[in-house]
N, C-alpha and C positions, 0 to 999 in steps of 0.2 A: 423437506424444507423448500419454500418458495425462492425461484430465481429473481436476482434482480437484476432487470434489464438496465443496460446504460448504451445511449449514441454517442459512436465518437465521434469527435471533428469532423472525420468522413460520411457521417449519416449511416455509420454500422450499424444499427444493433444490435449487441450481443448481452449473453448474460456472463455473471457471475453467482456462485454461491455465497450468502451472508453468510459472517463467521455467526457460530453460533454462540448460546450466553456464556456457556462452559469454556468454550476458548477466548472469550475475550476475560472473561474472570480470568483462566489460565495466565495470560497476557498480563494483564493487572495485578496478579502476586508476585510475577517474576519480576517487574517493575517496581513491587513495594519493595522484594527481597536488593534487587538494585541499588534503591535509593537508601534503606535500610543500613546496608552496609556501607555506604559511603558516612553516613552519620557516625557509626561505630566505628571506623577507623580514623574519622577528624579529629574521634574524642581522645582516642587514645594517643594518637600522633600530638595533640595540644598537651595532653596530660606526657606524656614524654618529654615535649621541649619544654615543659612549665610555662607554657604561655594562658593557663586560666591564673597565675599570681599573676604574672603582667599585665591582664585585661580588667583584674580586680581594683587597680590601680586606676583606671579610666574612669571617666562620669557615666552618668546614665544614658545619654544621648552615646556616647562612644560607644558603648556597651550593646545596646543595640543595634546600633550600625555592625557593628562586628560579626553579631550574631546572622541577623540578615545575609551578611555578604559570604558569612560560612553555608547557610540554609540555605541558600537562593539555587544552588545545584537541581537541590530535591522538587524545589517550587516550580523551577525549567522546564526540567526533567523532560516531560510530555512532549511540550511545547516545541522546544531548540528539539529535539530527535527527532520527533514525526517530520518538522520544517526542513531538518539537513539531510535526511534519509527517506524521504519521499514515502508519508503515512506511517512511520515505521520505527517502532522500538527497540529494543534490545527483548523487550518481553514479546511483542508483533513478530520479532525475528522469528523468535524459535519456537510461536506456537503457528508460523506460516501464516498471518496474518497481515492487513494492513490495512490501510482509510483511502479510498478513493472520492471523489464528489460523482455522484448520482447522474448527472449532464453529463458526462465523457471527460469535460477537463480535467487537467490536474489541478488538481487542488492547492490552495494558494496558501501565502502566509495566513491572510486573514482567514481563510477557512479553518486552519489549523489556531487560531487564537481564536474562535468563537467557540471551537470543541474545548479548549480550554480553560477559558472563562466560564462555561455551562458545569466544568468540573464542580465548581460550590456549591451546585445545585445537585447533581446528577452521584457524586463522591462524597463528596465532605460535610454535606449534612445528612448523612447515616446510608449511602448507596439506597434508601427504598425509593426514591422518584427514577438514577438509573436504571434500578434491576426491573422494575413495575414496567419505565420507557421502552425495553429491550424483552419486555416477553409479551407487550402488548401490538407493539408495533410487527408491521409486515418483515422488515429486514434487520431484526433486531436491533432499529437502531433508541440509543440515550438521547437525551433533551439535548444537547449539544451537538449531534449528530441530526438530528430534524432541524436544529437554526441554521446547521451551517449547508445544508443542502451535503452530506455526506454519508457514506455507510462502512463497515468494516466488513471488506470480504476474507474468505477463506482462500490461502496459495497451494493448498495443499494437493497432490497429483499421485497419484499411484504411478508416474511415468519418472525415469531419471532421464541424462539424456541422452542413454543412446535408444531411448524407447522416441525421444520426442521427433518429430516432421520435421526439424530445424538439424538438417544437417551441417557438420562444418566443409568451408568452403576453403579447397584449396587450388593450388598455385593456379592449374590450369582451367579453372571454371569457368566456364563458358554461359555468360548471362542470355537468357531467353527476353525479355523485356526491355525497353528503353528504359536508361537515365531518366528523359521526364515522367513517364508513365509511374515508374516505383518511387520516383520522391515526393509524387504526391501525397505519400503516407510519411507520417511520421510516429518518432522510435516508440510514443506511447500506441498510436493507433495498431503497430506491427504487435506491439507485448501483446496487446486487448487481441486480437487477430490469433497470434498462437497461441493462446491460452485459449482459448473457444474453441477453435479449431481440434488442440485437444481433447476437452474436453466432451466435444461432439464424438470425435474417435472412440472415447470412452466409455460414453452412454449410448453407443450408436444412434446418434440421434442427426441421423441423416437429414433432417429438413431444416438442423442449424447450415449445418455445410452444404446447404443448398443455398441457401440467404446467404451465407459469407462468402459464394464465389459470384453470387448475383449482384450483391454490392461491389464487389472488388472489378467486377469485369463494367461497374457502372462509371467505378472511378477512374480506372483503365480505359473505356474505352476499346475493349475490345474482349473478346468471346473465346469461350474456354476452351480450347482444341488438345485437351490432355484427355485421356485414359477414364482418369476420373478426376473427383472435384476435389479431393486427397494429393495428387502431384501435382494440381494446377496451384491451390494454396502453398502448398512446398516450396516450387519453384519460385514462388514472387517473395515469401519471404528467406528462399534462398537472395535471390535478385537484391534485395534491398539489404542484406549482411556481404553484399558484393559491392553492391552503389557505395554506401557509408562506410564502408573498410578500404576504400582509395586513399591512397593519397594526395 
């Protein structure tokens, strides 16, 4: 599968892996199964309190509204979660996926309300324009994903974390790096940073970890006197789980 490269703020470039069609399908039934059940359980809980005789009661205009304001969870859904949870569903949780935007930023409200509005297109009139969008396209990505300038990568790592370069930092840590030097980064640039960094670990693919400590030592301003380019990435984002953990 083809990587897709993203610049962060800092002019990194790194890649990630697109999720592929299968997990974001994945993604998408655990999401239906989701929203699914909350429908089945309003029904039941109204049919318990007998509030479909009390709504029978209402006009038609009522009637609707009501329905709407029960439904409007499921219509969300997407929307309020990927917006509160940064790309990120409850179905994205657990197949380790999520929505980053293709430029390095994070992705905005309105990026996340463009992918969602493309849903009538891309979902709800029969999934063939998304599934067609996602196996023709370079990074799998749906028609709502090419408006919003966004892709869905994969989190997934054969590393937990005592496998990961991120080790934790305790009482007596003694920072290598200045304050100004590691806040030049921030806490997305650092995620984007160890996640590569692993990911180079794991494919041995020594000539990422050549570029991410050629950028880092660009942003830094200063040159890599570790061992290897392995303890040198370690220690800055040890450094910067030490800057941001003060008080």
């Amino acid at each position: 599968m083809s990587k897709l490269y993203i610049t962060t703020t800092q002019n990194v470039p790194l890649f990630f892996t697109p999720a592929s069609v299968g997990e974001r399908m994945l993604g998408y039934f655990i999401d239906m199964i989701v929203k699914t059940s909350y429908l089945i359980s309003s029904y039941y809980l109204f049919k318990y309190l007998k509030l479909f005789d009390l709504i029978d009661d209402f006009d038609t205009w009522t009637k609707m509204a009501v329905f709407l304001v029960i439904y409007s969870p499921v219509v969300f859904y997407t929307l309020v979660s990927e917006s509160l949870m940064e790309g990120r569903t409850l179905g994205k949780m657990l197949v380790k996926t999520r929505v980053v935007k293709i430029d390095g930023y994070q992705a905005s409200f309105t990026d996340y309300f463009t992918r969602w509005i493309f849903r009538l297109v891309d979902i709800n009139m029969g999934y063939v324009a998304g599934v067609v969008s996602m196996l023709l396209t370079k990074h799998t990505q749906r028609l709502g994903d090419l408006a919003a300038g966004t892709a869905v990568i994969s989190e997934k790592s054969k590393y937990n974390l005592s496998h990961t370069i991120l080790a934790e930092i305790n009482g007596n840590y003694q920072p290598y790096f200045t304050r100004t030097q590691i806040l030049q980064f921030n806490d997305n640039d650092m995620r984007i940073i160890k996640e590569n960094a692993l990911n180079a670990i794991q494919i041995r693919d020594y000539a990422l970890l050549e570029k991410l400590t050629a950028k880092i030592e660009e942003v830094i301003r200063l040159k890599n006197k570790f061992p290897t380019q392995e303890n040198f990435i370690k220690k800055v984002i040890e450094d910067y789980n030490y800057y941001t953990g003060e008080n």
